[in-house]
N, CA, C and O atoms as a Maestro MAE file, in Angstrom:
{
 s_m_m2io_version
 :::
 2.0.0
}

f_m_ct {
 s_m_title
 :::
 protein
 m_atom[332] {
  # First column is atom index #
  i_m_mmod_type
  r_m_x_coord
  r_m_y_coord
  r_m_z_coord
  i_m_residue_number
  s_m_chain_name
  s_m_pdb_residue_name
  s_m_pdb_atom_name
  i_m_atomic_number
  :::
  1 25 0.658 -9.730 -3.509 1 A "UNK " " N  " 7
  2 3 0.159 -8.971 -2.373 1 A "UNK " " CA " 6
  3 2 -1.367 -9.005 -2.286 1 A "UNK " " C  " 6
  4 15 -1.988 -8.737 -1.258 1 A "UNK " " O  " 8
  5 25 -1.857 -9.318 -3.323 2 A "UNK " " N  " 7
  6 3 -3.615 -9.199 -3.531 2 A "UNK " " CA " 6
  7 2 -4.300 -10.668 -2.112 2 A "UNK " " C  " 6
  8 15 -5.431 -10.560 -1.638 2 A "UNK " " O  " 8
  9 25 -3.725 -11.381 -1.867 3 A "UNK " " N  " 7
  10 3 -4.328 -12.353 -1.048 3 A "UNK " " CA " 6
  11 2 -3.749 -11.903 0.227 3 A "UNK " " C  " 6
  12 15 -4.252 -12.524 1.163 3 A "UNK " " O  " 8
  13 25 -2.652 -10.829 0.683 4 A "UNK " " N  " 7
  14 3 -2.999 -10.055 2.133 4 A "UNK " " CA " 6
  15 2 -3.548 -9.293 2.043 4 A "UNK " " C  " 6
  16 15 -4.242 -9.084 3.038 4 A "UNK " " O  " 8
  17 25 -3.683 -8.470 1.086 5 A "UNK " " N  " 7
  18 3 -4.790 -7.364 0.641 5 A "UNK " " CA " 6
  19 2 -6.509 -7.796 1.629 5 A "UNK " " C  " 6
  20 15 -7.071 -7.343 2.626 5 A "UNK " " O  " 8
  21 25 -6.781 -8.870 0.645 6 A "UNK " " N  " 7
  22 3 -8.009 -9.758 0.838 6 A "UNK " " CA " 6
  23 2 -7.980 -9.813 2.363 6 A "UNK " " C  " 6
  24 15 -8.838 -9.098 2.879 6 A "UNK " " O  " 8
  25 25 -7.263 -10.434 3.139 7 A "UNK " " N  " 7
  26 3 -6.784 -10.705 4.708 7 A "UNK " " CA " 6
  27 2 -6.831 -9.498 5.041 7 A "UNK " " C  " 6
  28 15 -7.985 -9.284 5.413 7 A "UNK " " O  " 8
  29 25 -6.171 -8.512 5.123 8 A "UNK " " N  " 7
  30 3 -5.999 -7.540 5.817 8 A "UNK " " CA " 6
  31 2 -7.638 -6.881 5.696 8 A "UNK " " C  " 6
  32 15 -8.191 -6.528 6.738 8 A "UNK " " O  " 8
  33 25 -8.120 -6.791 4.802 9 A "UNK " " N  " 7
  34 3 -9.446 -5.773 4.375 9 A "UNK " " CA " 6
  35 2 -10.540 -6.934 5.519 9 A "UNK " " C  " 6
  36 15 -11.354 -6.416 6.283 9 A "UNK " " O  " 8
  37 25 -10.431 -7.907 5.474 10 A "UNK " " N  " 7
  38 3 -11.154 -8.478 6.560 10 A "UNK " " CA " 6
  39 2 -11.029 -8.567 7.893 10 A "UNK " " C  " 6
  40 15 -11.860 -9.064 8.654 10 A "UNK " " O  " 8
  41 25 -9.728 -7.963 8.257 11 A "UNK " " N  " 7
  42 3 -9.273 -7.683 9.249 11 A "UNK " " CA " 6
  43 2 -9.841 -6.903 10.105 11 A "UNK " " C  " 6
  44 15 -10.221 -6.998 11.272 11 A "UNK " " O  " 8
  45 25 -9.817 -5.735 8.916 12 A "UNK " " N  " 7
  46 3 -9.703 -4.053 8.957 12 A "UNK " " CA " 6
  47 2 -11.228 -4.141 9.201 12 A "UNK " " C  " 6
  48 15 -11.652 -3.692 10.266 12 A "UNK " " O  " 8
  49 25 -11.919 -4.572 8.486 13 A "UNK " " N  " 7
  50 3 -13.215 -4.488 8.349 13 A "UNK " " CA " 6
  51 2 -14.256 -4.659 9.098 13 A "UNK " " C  " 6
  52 15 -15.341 -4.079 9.142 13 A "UNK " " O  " 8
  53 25 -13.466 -6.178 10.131 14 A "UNK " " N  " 7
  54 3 -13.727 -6.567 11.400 14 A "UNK " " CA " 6
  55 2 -13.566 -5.396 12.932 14 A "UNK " " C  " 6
  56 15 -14.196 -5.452 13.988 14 A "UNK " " O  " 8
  57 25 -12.941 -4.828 12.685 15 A "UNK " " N  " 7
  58 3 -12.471 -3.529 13.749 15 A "UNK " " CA " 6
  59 2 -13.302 -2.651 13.528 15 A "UNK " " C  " 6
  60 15 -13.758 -2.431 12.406 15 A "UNK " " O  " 8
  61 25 -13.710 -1.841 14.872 16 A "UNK " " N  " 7
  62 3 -14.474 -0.753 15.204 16 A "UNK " " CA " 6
  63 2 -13.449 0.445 15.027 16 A "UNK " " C  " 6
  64 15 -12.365 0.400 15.608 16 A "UNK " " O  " 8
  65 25 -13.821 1.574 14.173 17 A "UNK " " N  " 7
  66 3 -12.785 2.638 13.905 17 A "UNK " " CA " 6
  67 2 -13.860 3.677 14.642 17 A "UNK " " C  " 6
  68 15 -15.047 3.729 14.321 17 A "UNK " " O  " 8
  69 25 -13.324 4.397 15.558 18 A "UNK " " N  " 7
  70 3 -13.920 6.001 15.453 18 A "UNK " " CA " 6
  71 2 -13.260 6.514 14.810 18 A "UNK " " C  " 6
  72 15 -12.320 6.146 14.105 18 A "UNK " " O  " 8
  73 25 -14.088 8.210 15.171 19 A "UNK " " N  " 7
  74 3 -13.732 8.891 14.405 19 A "UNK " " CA " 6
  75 2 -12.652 9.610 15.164 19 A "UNK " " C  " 6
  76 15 -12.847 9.826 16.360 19 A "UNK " " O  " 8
  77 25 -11.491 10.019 14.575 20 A "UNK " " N  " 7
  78 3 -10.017 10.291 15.287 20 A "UNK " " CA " 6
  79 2 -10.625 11.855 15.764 20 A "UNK " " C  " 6
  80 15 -11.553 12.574 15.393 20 A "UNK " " O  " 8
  81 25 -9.511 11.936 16.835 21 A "UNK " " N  " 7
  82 3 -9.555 13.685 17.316 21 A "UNK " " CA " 6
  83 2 -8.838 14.942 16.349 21 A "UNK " " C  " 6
  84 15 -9.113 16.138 16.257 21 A "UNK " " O  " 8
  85 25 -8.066 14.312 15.854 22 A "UNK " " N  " 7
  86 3 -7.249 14.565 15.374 22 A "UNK " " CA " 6
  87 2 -7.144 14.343 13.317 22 A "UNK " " C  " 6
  88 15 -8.146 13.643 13.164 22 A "UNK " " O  " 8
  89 25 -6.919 14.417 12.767 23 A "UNK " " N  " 7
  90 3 -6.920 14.161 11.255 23 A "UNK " " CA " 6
  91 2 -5.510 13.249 10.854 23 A "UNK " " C  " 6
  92 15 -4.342 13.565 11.084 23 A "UNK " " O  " 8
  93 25 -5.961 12.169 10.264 24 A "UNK " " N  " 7
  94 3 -4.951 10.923 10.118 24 A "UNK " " CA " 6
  95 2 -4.731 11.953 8.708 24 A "UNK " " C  " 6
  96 15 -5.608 12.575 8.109 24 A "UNK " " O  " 8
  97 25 -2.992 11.887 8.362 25 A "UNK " " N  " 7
  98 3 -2.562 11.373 6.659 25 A "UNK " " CA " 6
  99 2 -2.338 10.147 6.763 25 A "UNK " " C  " 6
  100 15 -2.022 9.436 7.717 25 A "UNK " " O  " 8
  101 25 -2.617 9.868 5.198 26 A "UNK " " N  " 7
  102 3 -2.401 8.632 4.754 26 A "UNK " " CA " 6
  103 2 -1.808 8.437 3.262 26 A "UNK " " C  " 6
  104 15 -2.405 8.858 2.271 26 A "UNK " " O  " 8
  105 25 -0.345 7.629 3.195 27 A "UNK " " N  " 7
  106 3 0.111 7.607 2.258 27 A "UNK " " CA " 6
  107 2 -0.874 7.540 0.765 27 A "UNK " " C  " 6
  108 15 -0.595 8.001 -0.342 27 A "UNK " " O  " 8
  109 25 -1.666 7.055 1.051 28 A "UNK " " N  " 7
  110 3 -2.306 6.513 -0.464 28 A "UNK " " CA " 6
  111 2 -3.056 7.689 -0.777 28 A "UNK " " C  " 6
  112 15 -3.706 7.693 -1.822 28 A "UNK " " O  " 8
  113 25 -3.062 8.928 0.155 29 A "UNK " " N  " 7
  114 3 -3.773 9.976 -0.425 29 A "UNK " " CA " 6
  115 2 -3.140 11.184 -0.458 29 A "UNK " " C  " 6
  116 15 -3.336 12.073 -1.287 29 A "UNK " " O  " 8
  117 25 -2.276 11.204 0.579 30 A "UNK " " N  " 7
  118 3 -1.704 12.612 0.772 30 A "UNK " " CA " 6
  119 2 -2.058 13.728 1.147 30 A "UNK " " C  " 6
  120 15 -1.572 14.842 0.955 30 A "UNK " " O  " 8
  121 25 -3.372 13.212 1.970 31 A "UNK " " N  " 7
  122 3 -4.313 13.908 2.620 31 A "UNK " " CA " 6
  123 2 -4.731 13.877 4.199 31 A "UNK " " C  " 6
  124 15 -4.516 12.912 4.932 31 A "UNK " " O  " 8
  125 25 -5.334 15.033 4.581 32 A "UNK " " N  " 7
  126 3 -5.861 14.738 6.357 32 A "UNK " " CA " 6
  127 2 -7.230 14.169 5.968 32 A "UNK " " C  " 6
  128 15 -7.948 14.708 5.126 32 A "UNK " " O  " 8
  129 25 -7.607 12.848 6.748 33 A "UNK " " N  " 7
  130 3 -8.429 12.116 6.608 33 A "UNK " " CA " 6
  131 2 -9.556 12.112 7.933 33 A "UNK " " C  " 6
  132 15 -8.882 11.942 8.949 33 A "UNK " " O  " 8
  133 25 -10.715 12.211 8.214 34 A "UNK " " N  " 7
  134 3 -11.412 12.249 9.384 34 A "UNK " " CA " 6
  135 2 -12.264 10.912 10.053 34 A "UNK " " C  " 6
  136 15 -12.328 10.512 11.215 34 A "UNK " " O  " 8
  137 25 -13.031 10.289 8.494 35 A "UNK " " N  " 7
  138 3 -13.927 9.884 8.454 35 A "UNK " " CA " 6
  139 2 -13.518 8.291 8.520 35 A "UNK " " C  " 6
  140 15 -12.934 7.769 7.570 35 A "UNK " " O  " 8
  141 25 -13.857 7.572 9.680 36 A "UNK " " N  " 7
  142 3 -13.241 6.626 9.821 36 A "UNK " " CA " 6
  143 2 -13.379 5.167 8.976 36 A "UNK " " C  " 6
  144 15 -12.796 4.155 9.365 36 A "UNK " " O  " 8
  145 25 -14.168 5.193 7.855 37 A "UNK " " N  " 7
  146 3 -14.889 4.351 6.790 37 A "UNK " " CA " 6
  147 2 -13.594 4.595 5.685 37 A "UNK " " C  " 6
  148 15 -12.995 3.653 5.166 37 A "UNK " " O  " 8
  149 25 -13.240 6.231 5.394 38 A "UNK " " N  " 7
  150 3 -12.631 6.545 4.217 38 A "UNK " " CA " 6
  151 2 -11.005 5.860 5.095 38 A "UNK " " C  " 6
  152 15 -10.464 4.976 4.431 38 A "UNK " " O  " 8
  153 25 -10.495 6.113 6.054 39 A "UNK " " N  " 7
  154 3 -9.480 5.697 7.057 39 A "UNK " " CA " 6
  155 2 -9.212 3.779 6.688 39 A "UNK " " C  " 6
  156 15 -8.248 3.264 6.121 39 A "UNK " " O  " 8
  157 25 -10.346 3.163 7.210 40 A "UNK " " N  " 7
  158 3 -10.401 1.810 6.578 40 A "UNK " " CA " 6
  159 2 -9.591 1.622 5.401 40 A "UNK " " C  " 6
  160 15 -8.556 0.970 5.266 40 A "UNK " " O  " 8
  161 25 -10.365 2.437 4.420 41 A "UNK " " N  " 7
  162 3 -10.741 2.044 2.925 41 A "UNK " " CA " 6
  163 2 -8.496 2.032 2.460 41 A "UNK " " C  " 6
  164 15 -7.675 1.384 1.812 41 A "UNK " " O  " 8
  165 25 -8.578 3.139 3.298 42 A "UNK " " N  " 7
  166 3 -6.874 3.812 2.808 42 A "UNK " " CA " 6
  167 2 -6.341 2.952 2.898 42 A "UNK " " C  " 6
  168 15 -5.615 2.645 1.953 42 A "UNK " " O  " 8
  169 25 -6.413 1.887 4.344 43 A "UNK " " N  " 7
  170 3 -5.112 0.901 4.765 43 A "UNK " " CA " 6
  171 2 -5.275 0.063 4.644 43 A "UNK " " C  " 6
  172 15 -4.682 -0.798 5.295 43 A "UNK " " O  " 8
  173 25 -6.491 -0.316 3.424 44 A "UNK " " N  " 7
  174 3 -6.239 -1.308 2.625 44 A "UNK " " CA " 6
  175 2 -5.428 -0.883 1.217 44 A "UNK " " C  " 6
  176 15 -4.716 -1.562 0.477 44 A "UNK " " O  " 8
  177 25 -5.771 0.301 1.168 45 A "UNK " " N  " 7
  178 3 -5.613 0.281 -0.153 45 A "UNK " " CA " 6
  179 2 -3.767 0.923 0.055 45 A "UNK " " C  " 6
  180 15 -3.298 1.374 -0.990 45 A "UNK " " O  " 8
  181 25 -3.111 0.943 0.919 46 A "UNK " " N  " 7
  182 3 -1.865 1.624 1.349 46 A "UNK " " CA " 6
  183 2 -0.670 0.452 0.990 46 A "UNK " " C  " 6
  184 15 0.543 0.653 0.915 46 A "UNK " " O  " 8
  185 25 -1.597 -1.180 0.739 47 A "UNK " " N  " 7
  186 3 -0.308 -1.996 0.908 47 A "UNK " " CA " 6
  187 2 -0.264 -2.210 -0.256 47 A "UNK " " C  " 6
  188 15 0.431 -3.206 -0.456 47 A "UNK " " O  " 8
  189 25 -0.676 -1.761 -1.214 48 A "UNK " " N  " 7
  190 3 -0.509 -2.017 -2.467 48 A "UNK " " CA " 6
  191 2 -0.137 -0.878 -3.470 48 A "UNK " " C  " 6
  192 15 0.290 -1.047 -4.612 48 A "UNK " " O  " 8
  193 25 -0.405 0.465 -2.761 49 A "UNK " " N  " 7
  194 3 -0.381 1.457 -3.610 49 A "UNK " " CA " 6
  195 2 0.982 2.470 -3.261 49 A "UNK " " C  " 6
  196 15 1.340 2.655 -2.098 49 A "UNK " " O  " 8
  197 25 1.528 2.957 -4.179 50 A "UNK " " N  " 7
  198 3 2.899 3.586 -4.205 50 A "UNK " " CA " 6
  199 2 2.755 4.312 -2.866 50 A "UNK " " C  " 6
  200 15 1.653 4.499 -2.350 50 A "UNK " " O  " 8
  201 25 3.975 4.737 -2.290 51 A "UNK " " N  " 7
  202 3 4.044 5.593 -1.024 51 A "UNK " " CA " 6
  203 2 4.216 6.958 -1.564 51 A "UNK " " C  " 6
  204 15 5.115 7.162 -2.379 51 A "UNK " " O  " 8
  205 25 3.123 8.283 -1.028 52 A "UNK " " N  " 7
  206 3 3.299 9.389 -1.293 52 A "UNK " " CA " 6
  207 2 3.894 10.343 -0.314 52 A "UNK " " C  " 6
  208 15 3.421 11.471 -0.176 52 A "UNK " " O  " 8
  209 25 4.974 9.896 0.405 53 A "UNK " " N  " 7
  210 3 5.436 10.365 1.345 53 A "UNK " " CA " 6
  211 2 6.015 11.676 1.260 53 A "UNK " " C  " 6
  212 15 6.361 12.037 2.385 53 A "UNK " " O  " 8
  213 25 6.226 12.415 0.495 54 A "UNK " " N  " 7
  214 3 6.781 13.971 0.057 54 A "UNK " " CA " 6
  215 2 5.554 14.636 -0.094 54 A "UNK " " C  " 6
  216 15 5.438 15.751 0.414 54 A "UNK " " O  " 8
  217 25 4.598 14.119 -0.726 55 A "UNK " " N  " 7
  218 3 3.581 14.628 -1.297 55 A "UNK " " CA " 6
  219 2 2.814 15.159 0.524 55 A "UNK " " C  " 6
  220 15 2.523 16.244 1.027 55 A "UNK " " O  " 8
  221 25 2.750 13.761 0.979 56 A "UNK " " N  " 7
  222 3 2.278 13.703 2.591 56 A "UNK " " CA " 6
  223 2 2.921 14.907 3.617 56 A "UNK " " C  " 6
  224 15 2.223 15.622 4.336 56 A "UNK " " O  " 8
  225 25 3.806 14.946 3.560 57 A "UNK " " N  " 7
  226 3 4.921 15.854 4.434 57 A "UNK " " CA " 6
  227 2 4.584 17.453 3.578 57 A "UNK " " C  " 6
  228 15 4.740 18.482 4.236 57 A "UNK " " O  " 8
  229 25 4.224 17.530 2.416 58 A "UNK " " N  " 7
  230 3 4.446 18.575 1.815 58 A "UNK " " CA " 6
  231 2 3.046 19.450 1.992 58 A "UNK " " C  " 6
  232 15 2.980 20.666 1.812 58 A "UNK " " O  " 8
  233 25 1.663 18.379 2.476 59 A "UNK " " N  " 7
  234 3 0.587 18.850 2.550 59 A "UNK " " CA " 6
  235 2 0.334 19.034 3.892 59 A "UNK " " C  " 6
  236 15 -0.402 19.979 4.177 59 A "UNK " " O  " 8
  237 25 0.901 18.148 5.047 60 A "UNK " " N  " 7
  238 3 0.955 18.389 6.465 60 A "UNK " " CA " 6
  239 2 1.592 19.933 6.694 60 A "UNK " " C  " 6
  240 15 1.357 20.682 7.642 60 A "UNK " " O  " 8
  241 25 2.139 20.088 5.973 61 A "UNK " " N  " 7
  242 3 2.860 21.751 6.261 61 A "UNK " " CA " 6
  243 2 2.068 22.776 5.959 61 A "UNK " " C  " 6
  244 15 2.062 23.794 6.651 61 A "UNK " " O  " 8
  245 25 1.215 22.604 4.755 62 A "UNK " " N  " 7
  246 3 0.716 22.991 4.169 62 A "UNK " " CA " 6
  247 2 -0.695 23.377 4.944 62 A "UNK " " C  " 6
  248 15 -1.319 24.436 4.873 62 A "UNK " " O  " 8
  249 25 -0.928 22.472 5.524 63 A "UNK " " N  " 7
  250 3 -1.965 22.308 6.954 63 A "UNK " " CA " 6
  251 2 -1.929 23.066 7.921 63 A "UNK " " C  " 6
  252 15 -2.965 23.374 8.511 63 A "UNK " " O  " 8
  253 25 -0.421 23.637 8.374 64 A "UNK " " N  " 7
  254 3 0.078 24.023 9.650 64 A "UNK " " CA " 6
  255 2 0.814 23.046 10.631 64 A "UNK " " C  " 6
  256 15 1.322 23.243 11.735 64 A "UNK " " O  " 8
  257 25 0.711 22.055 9.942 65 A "UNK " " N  " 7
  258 3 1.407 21.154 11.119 65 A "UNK " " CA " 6
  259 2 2.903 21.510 10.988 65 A "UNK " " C  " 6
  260 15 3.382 21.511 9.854 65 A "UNK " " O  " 8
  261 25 3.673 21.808 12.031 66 A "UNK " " N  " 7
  262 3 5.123 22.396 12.329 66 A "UNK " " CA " 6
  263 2 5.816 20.811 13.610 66 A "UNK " " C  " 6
  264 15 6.854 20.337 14.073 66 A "UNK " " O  " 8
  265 25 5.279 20.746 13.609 67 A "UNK " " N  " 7
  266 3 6.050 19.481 14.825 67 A "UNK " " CA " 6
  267 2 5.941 17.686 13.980 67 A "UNK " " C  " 6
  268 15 5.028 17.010 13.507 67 A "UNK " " O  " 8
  269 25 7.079 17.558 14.122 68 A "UNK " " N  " 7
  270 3 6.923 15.904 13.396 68 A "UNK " " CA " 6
  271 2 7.735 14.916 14.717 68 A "UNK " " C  " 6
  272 15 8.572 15.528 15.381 68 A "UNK " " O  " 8
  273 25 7.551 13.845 14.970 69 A "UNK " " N  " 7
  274 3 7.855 12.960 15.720 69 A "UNK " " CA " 6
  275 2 8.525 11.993 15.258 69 A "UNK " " C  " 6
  276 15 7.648 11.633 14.472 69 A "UNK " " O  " 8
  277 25 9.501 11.128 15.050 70 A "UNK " " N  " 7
  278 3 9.754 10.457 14.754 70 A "UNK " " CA " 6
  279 2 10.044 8.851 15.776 70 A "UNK " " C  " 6
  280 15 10.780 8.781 16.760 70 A "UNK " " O  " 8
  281 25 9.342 7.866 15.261 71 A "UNK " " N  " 7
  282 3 9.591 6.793 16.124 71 A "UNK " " CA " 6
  283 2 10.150 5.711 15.558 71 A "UNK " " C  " 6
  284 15 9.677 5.300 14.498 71 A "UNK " " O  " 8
  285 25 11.590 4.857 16.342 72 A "UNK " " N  " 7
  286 3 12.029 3.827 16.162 72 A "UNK " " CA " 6
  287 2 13.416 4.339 15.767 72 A "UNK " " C  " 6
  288 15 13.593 5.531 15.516 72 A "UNK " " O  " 8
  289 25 14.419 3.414 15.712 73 A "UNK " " N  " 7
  290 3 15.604 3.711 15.372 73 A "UNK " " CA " 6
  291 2 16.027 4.598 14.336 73 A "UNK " " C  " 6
  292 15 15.272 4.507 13.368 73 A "UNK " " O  " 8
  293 25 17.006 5.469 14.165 74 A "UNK " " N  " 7
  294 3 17.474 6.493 13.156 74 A "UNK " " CA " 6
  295 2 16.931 7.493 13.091 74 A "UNK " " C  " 6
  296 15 15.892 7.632 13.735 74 A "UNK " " O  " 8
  297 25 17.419 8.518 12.316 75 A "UNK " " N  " 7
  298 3 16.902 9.838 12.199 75 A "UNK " " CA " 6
  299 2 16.471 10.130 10.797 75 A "UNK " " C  " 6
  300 15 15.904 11.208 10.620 75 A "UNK " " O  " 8
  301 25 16.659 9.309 9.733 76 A "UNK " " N  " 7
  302 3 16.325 9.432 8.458 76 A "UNK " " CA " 6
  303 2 15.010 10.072 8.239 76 A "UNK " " C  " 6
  304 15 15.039 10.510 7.089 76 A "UNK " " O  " 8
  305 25 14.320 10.232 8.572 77 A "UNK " " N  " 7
  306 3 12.869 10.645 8.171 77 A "UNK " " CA " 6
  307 2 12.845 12.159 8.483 77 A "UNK " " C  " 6
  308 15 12.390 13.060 7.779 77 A "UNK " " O  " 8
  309 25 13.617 12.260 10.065 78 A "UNK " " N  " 7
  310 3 13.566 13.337 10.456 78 A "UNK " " CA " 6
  311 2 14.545 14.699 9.745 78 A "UNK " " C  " 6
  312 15 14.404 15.922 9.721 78 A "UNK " " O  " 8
  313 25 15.283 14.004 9.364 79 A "UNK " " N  " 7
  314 3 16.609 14.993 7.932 79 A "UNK " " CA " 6
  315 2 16.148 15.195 6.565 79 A "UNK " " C  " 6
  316 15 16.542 15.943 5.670 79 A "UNK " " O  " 8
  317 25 14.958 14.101 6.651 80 A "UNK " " N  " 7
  318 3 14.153 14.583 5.185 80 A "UNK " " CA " 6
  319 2 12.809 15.555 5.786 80 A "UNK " " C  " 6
  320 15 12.052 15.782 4.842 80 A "UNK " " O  " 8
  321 25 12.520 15.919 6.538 81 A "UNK " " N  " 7
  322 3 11.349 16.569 6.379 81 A "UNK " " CA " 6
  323 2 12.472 18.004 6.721 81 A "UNK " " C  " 6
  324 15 12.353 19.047 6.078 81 A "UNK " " O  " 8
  325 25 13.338 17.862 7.621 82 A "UNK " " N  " 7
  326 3 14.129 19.189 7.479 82 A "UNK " " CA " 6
  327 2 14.083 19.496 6.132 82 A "UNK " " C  " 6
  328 15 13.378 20.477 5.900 82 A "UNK " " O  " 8
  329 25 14.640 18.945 5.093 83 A "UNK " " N  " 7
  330 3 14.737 19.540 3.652 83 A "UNK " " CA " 6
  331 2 13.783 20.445 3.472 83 A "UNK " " C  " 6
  332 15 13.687 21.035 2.396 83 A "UNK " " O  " 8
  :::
 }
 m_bond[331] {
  # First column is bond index #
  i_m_from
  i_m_to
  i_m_order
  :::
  1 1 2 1
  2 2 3 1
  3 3 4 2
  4 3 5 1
  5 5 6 1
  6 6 7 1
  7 7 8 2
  8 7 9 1
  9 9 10 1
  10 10 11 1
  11 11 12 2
  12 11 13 1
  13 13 14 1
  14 14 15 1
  15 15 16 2
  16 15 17 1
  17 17 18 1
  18 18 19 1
  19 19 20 2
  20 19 21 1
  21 21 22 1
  22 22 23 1
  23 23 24 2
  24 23 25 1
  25 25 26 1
  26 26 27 1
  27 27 28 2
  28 27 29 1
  29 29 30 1
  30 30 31 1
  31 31 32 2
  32 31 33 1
  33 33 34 1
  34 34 35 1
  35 35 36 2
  36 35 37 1
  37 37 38 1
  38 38 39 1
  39 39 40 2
  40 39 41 1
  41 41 42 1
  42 42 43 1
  43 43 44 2
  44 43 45 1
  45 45 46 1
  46 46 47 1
  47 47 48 2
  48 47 49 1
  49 49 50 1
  50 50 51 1
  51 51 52 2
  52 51 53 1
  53 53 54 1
  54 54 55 1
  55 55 56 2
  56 55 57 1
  57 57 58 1
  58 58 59 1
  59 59 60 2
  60 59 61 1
  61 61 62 1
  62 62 63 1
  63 63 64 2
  64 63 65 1
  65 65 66 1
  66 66 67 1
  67 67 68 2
  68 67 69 1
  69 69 70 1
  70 70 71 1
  71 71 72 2
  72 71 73 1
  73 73 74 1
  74 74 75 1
  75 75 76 2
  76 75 77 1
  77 77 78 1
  78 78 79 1
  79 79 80 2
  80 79 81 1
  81 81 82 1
  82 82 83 1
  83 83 84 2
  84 83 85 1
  85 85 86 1
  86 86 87 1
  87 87 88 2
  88 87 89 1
  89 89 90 1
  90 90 91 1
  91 91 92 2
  92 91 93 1
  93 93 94 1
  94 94 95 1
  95 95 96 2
  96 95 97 1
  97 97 98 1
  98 98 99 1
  99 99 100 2
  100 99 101 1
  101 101 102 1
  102 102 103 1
  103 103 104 2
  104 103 105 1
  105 105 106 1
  106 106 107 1
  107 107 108 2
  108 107 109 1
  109 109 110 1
  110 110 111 1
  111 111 112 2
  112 111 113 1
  113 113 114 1
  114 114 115 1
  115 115 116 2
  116 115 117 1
  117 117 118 1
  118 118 119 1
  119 119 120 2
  120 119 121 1
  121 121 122 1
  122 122 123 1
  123 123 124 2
  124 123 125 1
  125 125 126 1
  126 126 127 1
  127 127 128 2
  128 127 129 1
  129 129 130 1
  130 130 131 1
  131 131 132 2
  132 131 133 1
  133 133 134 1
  134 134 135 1
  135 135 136 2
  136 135 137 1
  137 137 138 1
  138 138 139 1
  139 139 140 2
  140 139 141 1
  141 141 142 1
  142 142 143 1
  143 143 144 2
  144 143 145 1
  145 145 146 1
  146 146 147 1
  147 147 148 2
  148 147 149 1
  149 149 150 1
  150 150 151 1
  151 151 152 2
  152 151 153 1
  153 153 154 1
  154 154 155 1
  155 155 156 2
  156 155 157 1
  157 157 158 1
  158 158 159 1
  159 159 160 2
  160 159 161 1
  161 161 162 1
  162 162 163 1
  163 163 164 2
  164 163 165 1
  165 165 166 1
  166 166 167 1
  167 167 168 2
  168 167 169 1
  169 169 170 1
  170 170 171 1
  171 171 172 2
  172 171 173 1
  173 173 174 1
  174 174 175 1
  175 175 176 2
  176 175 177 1
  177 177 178 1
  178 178 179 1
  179 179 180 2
  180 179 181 1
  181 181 182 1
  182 182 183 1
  183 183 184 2
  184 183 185 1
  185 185 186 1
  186 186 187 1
  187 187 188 2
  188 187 189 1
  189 189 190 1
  190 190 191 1
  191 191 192 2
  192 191 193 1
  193 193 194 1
  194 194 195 1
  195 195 196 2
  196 195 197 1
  197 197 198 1
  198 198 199 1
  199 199 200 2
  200 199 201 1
  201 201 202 1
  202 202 203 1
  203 203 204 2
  204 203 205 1
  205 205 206 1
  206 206 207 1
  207 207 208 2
  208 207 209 1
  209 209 210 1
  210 210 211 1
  211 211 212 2
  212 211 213 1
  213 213 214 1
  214 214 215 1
  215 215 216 2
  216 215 217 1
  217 217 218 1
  218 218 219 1
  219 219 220 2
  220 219 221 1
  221 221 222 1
  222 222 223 1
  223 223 224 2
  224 223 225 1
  225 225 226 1
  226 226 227 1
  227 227 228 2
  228 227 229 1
  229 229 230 1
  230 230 231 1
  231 231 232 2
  232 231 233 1
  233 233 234 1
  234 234 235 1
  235 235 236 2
  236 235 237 1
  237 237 238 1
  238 238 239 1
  239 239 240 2
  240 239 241 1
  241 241 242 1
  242 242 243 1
  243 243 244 2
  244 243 245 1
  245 245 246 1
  246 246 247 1
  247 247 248 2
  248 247 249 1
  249 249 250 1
  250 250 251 1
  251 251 252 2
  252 251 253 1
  253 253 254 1
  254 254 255 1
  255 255 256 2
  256 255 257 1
  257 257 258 1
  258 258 259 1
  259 259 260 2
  260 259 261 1
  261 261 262 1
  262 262 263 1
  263 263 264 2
  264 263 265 1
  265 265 266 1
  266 266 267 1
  267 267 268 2
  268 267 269 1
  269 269 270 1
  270 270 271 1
  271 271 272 2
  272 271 273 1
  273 273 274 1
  274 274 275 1
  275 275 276 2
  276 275 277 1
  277 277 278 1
  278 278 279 1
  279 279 280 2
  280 279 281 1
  281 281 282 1
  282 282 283 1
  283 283 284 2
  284 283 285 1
  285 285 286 1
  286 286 287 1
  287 287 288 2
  288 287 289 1
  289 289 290 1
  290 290 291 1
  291 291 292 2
  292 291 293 1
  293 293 294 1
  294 294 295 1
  295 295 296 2
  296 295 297 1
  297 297 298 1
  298 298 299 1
  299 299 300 2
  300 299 301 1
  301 301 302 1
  302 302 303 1
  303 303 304 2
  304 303 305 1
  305 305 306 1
  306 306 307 1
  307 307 308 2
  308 307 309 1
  309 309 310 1
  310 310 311 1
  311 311 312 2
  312 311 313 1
  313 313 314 1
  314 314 315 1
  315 315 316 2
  316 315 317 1
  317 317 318 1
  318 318 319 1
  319 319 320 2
  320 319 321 1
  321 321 322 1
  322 322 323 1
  323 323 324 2
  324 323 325 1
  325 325 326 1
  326 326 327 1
  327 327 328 2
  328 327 329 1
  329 329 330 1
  330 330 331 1
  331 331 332 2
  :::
 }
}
């Protein structure tokens, strides 16, 4: 994975990020993220690094966030954050 890593970070790197309205999570941290440099840095570092997806869901709540969306086929995601 280290030579899409490489690709992707030049990708990423190449793109103009603002700064969101809103606060991104991001698996590799499990955190609300603002700053669109640290945002970069994550989705590179997201394809290589374990998914903290409980951890993510567990701190979005934790936040106040009460509404989740789910997009694309199935409901799986949406029966786990019920839990």
């Amino acid at each position: 994975m280290e030579p899409a890593r490489a690709e992707l970070a030049k990708a990423i790197e190449a793109t103009t990020f603002n700064t969101p309205i809103c606060p991104v999570y991001q698996n590799v941290t499990a955190s609300a993220v603002t700053d669109p440099n640290e945002i970069k840095e994550n989705l590179v570092a997201q394809l290589t690094a374990p998914v903290r997806w409980t951890q993510t869901m567990h701190q979005m709540i934790a936040d106040g966030v009460s509404g989740f969306t789910e997009v694309g086929p199935g409901k799986v995601l949406q029966g786990l954050v019920k839990k």
